[in-house]
N, C-alpha and C positions, 0 to 999 in steps of 0.2 A: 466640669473637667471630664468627666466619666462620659458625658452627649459627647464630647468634641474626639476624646479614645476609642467612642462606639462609630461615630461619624466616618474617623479617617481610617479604623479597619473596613465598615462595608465598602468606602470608596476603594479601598486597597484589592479586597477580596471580589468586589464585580469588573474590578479594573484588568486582575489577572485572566478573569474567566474569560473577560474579552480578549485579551492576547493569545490565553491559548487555543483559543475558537480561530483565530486570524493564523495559528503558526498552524493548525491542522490545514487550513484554504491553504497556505505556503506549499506546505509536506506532500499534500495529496500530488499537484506536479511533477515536483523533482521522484516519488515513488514510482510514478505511471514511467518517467524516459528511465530510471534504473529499473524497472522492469520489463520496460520491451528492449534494451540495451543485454537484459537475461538472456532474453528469448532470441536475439539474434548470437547471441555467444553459443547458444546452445544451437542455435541452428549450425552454426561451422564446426562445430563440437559431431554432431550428427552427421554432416554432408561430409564434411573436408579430416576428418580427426579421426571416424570411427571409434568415438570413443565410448566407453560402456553409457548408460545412463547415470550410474549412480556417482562414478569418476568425474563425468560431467558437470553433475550438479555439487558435487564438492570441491571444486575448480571456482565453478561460479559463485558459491558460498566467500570463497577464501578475497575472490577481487569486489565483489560488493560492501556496499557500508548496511548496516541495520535500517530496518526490520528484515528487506529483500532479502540479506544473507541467511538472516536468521529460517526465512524459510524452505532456502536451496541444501542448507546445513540438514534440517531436518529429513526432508524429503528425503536425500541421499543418505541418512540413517535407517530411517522407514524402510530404503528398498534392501540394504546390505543384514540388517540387526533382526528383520521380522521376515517372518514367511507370510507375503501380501504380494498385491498386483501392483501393477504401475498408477494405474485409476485409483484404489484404493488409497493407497501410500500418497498419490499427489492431495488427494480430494480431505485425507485429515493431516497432513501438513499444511493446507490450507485454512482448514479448519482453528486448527492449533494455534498459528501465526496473524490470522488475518484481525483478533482482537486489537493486534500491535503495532498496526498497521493506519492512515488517515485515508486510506483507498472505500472505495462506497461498493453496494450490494453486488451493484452492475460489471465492475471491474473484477467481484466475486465469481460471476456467473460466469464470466467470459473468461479467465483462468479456470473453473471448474469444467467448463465445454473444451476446451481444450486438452484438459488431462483426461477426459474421457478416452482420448484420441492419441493421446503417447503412448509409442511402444508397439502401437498396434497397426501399421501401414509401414510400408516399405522408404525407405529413405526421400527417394521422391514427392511421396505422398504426405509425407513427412513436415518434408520441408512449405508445402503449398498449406497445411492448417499453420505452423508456423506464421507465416506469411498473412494467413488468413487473423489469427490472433492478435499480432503487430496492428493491422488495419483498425480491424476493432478498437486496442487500445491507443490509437493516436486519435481516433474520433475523442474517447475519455477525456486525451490529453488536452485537446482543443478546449473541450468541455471544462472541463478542469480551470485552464487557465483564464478562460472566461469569468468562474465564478469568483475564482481567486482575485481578477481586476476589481471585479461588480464589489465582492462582499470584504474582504478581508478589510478596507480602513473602513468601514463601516461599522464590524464587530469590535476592533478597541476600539470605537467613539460609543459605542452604543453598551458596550461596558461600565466605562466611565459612567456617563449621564444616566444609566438604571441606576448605580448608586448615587448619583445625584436626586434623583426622585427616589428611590428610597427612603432618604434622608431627608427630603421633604418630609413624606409621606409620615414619618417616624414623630417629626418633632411638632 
């Protein structure tokens, strides 16, 4: 009785791990288009709006869902609450956030090169890293959804069936 209680937790317990391996392939996607979906807001925000940065980014906070929001929320704290730069304030709200987040290194870097670059070029110029960002992260997005087709039924199959050889392995 107690092999068959032990059996149907590891099946239980490598079964979820699979899932949530499969709902991170999901998330990473739908993060990357509500993050360049940010960054073109904030582009009309800048071009067409004149609006401050930090107004900007708590605008953009209010219409996103979690994690993104969680880290337009911050950023536009960092610039209004603390005496910091634009770079600084972006690069540890990124910091901050990006544990919370199923976005990979790369997606890091390329939001960090970017924040280098806010604030500090005239609108025009502006709007072309913008632009230049966007690019970057639609290559991610392709990527992304690629891995998402390849791996996601893969990891809950392969969930499962570790604790199926587990369970061999055990008895």
């Amino acid at each position: 009785m107690i092999k068959i209680l032990g059996a149907i937790l590891i099946i239980v317990a490598t079964t979820l791990v699979g899932f949530e391996i499969s709902k991170r392939l999901s998330e990473r996607p739908r993060q990357l288009r509500q993050l360049k979906s940010a960054l073109q807001s904030l582009e009309a925000e800048i071009m067409y709006g004149h609006t401050p940065l930090h107004e900007a980014s708590r605008r953009l906070a209010s219409q996103l869902s979690q994690p993104v929001s969680l880290f337009f929320a911050d950023f536009a704290s960092r610039l209004t609450e603390t005496e910091t730069t634009v770079m600084r304030a972006w690069e540890n709200s990124l910091n901050h956030i990006w544990k919370k987040t199923a976005l990979k290194n790369s997606e890091f870097e390329i939001m960090k090169q970017f924040g280098e670059t806010l604030g500090r070029h005239d609108r025009i110029s502006q709007q072309k890293q913008i632009l230049l960002t966007l690019a970057h992260l639609e290559r991610e997005e392709v990527d992304a959804h690629e891995k998402q087709a390849k791996y996601e039924r893969m990891a809950k199959s392969l969930g499962f069936l570790s604790g199926l050889l587990l369970i061999i392995l055990l008895m």
